[in-house]
C-alpha positions in Angstrom: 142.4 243.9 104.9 141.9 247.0 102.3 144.6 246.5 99.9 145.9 250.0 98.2 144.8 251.7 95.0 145.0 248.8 92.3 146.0 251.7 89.9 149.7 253.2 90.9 149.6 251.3 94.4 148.5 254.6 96.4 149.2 255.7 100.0 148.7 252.6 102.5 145.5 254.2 104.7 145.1 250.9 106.7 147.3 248.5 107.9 146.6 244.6 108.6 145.4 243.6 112.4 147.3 241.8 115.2 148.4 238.6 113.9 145.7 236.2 115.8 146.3 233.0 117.8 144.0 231.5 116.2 142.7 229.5 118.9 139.7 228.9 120.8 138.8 231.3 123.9 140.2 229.9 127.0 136.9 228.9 128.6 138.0 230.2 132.1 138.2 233.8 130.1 135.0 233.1 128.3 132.9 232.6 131.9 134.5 235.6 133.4 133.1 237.8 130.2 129.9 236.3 130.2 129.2 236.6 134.2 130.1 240.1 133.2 127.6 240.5 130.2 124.7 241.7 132.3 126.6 245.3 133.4 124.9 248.0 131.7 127.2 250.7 133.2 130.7 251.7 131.3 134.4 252.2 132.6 135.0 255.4 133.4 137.9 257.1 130.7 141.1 255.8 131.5 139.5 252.5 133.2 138.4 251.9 136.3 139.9 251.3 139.4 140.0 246.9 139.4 141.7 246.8 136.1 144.4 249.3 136.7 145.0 247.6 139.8 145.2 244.2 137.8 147.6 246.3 135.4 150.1 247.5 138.6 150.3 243.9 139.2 151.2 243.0 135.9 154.6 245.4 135.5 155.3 244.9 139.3 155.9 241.2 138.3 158.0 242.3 135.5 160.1 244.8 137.8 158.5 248.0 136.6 156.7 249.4 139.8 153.8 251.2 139.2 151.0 253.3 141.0 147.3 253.2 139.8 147.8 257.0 139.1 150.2 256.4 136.2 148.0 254.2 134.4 145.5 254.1 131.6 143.1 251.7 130.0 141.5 252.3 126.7 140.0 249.7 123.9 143.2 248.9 122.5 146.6 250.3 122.1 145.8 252.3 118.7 143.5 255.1 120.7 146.5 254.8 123.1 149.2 256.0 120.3 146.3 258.1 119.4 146.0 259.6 122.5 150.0 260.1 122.8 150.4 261.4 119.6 148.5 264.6 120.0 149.0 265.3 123.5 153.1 265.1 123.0 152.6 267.3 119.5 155.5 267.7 117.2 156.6 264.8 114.5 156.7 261.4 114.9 160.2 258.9 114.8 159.1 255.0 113.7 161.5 252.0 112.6 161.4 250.8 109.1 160.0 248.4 109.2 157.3 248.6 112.3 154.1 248.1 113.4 151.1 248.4 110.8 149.0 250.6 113.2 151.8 253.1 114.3 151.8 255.6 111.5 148.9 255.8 110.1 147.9 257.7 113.6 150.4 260.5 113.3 149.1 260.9 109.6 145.7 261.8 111.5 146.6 264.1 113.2 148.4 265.8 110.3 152.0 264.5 112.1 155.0 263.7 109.5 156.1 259.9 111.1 159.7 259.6 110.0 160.8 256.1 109.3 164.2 255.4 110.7 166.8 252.3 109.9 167.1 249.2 112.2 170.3 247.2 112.5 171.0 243.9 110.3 170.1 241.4 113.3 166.4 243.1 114.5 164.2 245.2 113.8 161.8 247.3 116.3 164.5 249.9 117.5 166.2 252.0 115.4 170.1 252.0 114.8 171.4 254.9 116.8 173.2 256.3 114.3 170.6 256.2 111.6 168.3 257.6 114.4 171.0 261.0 115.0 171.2 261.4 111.5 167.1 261.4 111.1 166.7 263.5 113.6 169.2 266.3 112.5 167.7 266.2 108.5 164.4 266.8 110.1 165.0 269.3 111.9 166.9 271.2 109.2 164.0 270.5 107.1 162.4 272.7 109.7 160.1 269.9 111.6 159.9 269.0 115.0 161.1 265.7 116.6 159.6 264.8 119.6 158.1 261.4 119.7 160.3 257.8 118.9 157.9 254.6 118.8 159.5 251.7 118.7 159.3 247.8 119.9 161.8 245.5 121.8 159.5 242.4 120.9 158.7 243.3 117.0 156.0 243.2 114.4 156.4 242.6 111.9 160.0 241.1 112.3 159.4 239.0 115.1 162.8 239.6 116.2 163.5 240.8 119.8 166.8 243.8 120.1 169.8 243.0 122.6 169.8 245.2 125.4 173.1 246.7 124.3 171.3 247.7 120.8 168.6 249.1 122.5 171.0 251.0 125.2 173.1 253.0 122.3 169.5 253.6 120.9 167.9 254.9 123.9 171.3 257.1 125.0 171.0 259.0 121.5 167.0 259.4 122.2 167.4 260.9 125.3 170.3 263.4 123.8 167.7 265.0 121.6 165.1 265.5 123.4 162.9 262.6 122.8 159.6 261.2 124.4 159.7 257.3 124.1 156.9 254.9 123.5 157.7 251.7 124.0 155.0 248.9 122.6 155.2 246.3 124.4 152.5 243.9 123.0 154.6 240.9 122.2 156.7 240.8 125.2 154.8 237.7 126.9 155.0 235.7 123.6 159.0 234.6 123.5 160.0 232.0 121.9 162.7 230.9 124.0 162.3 232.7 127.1 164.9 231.3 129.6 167.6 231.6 126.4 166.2 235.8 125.4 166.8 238.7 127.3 163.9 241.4 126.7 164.6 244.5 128.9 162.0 247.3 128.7 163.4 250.6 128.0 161.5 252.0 131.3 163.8 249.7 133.3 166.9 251.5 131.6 165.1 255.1 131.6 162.0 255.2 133.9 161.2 258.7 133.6 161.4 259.4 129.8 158.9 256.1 128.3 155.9 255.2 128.0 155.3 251.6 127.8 152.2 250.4 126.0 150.5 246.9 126.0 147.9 245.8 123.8 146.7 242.8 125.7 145.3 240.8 122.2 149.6 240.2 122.4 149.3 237.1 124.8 146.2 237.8 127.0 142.9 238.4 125.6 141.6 237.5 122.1 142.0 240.0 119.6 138.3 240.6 119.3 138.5 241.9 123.1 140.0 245.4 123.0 141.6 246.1 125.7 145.5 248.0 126.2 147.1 249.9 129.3 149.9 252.2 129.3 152.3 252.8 131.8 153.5 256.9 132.3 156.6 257.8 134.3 156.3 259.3 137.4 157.1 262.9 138.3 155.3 266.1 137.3 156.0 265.8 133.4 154.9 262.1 133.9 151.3 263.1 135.6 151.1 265.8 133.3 151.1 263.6 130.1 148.8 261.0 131.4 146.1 264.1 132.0 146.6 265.1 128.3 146.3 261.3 127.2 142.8 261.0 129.3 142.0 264.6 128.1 142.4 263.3 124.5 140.5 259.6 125.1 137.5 261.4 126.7 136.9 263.5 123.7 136.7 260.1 122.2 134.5 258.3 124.1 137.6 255.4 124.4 136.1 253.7 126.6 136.9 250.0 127.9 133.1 248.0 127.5 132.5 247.2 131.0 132.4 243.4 130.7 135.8 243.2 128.3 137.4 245.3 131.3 136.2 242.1 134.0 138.1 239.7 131.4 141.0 242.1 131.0 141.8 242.6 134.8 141.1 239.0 135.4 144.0 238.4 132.5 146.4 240.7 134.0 146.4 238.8 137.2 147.9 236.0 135.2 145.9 233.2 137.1 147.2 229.7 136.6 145.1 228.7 133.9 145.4 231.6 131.8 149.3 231.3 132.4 149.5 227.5 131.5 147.4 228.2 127.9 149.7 231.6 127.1 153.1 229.5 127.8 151.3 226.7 125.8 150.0 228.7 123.0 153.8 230.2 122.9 155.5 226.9 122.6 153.3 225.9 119.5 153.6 229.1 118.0 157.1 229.0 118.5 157.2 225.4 116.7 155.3 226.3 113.7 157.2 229.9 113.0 160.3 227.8 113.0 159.2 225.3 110.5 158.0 227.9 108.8 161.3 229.9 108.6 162.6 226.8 107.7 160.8 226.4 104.4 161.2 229.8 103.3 165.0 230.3 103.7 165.6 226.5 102.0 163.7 227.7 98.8 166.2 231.0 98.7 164.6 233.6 100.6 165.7 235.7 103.7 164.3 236.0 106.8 165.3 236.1 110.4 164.8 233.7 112.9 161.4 234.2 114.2 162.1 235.1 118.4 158.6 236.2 119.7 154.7 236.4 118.4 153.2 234.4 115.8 154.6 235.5 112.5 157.8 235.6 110.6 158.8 238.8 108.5 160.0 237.3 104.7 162.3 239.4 102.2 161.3 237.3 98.9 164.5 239.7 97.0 166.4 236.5 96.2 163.4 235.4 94.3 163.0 238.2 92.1 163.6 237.0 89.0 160.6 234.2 89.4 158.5 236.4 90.8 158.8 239.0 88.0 158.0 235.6 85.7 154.4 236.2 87.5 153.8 239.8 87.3 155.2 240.5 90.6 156.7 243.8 90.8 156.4 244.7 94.4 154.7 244.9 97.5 151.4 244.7 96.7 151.5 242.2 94.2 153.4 240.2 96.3 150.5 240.6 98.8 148.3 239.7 96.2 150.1 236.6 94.5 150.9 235.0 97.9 147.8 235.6 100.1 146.3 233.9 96.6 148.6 230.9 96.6 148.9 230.2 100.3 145.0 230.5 101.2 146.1 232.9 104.1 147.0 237.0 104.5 150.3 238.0 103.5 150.8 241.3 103.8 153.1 242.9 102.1 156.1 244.9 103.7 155.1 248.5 102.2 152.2 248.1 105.1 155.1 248.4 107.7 156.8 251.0 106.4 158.8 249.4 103.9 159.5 250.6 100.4 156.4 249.3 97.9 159.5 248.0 95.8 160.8 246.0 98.2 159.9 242.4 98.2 158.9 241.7 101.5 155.6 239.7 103.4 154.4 239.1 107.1 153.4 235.9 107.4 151.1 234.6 110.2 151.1 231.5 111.9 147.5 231.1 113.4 146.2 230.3 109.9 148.6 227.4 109.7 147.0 225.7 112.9 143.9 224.2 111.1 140.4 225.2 109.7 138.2 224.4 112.7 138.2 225.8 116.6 138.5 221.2 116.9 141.6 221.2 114.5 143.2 224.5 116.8 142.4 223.2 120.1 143.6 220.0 119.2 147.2 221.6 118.2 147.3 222.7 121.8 147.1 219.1 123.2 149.0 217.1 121.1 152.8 216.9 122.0 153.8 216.9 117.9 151.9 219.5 116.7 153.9 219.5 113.3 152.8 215.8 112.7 149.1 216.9 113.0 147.4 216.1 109.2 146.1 219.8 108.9 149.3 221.4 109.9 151.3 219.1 107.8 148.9 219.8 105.0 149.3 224.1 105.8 153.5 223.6 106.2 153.3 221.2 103.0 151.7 223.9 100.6 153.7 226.7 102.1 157.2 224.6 101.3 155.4 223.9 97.7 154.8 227.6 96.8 158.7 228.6 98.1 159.7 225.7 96.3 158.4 226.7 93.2 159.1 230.0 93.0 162.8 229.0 93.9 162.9 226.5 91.0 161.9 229.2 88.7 164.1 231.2 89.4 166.9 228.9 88.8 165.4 227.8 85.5 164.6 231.4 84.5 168.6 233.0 85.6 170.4 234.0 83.2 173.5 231.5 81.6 177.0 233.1 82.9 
């Protein structure tokens, strides 16, 4: 992960991947890819005609019907934003915080992306209000708002919006005039699924968004690339998704051949891929919690983790120790933590937070063990928290909270 300019802490240029599983391949997906290794021929742009099938299937079970002409494949969901971001023109609306990968695209293409507020209890989709007001102070400042990104199921926050949230937000998109990209990468990964409702903006508005899906989310490993979008149907819909493919072809984004086998195979959710994601969920879910746990009992904030494999961690309350350490901001914090912990922490400026803000994602595939036989054996044992290694990881995470929280109260001031 490049950090910034050690000197001044210059522009972010490249964000931090996917936050891994960190587990072994599932060997079913591993003998599809390899009976696949021998083609020599490549996906046509776009993808070709058995994994945008596989892709239908995949929103139809989710209640978002879909034709194999509003589809596209391309090798992950960053040449997809790519794609979208030039063929829809104009500036670009993120959250604050959002997705690593999301901005530095429009800055590419020479696009202002305009960070907008979330609300207190998620992140991923902008407060309506905050939204209006961005949109009016950039187009007074003589821009042009045309694009909103934004994610029900979030990284970095790991928080997932209500659907009335999301509702007020999508009403005041609409009003002015926006195009909606909805990234819908985490959505298989809930924490609680039965006790979460995730609606899709294309079920509330199904011919102004865009849904994306990075399938490293819950499908494929993240060395795989593979993503699909979804385009709304009707004429502006169609004429979109030929821009999109216009744009990929002059890129040569192109699924490999046998990565696009494993991908459709993956999106028709067979039983044993199905049983390892709701598995791999439920220890994910386990360990984010503990580790939420640990960080809010030494004094820091941080939501409840809802989705994914990471936990989003405002280390504010801590300032004082951490300024004992030489740790003015983001990147420091980056820099003291991933240090401490053994593990990336990014720090929040790499979402689009402010560099003085004291924030860090954290990650829980590194906390699963050292070894593919330490992470596979997380998977089958039915206390994965009691496991040495992950006892071990959990211990020296609580240690370095700990100690930076009993700093701080022996370094505050006497009142």
């Amino acid at each position: 992960m490049p950090r910034t300019d050690p000197e001044g802490h210059g522009p972010v240029r490249f964000g931090p991947p996917l936050p891994e599983d960190g587990l072994p391949v599932l060997p079913e997906l591993s003998a599809v890819l390899a009976a696949a290794a021998g083609r020599a021929g490549s996906e046509p742009v776009g993808g070709g005609t058995a994994l945008l099938q596989a892709a239908c299937g995949y929103w139809e079970r989710r209640g978002l019907h879909t034709g194999p002409g509003h589809v596209v494949a391309a090798p992950g969901s960053p040449s997809l934003l790519l794609a979208l971001t030039a063929a829809l023109g104009g500036d670009v609306l993120v959250p604050r915080p959002c997705a690593a990968w999301w901005a530095p695209y429009a800055r590419l293409l020479g696009r202002p992306a305009f960070h907008v507020a979330t609300p207190a209890e998620s992140g991923g989709v902008p407060d309506s209000y905050a939204l209006l007001e961005t949109v009016r102070r950039v187009r007074a400042e003589g821009g042009d708002p045309r694009l909103l990104v934004l994610s029900v199921a979030d990284d970095p926050t790991a928080t997932v919006a209500p659907p009335e949230l999301l509702h007020e937000t999508l009403e005041a998109a609409v009003g002015e005039g926006l195009h909606l990209v909805s990234d819908e990468t985490w959505r298989d990964t809930l924490h609680d699924p039965h006790g979460t409702v995730l609606l899709s903006p294309a079920e509330m508005l199904p011919g102004k968004v865009t849904v994306v899906t990075d399938l490293a989310g819950a499908l494929l490993p993240t060395g795989w690339p593979a993503a699909v979008a979804r385009f709304p149907e009707g004429e502006a819909g169609d004429a979109l998704r030929a821009r999109v493919l216009d744009v990929l072809t002059a890129l040569g984004a192109r699924v490999a051949a046998p990565v696009a086998v494993a991908a459709a195979y993956a999106l028709t959710e067979p039983e044993p891929l199905t049983d390892r994601v709701e598995a791999a969920v439920r220890l994910h879910a386990r360990v984010a919690a503990a580790a939420h746990t640990a960080v809010v009992t030494a004094g820091a904030l941080a939501r409840p983790p809802q989705a994914g494999r990471h936990l989003y961690v405002d280390l504010g309350p801590l300032k004082t120790a951490l300024t004992g350490h030489g740790v003015g901001d983001a990147q420091e914090l980056e820099d003291f933590l991933t240090a401490r912990l053994g593990m990336p922490a990014p720090g929040g400026h790499r979402f689009g937070d402010d560099l003085g803000a004291l924030r860090v994602r954290l990650s829980t595939g590194p906390l699963l063990g050292g070894t593919d036989e330490e992470r596979a054996e997380c998977l089958k044992s039915p206390s994965p928290l009691e496991l040495p290694h992950v006892q071990r990881a959990l211990i020296l995470l609580e240690s370095v909270f700990d100690d930076l929280r009993d700093d701080a109260q022996r370094w505050e001031p006497p009142r």
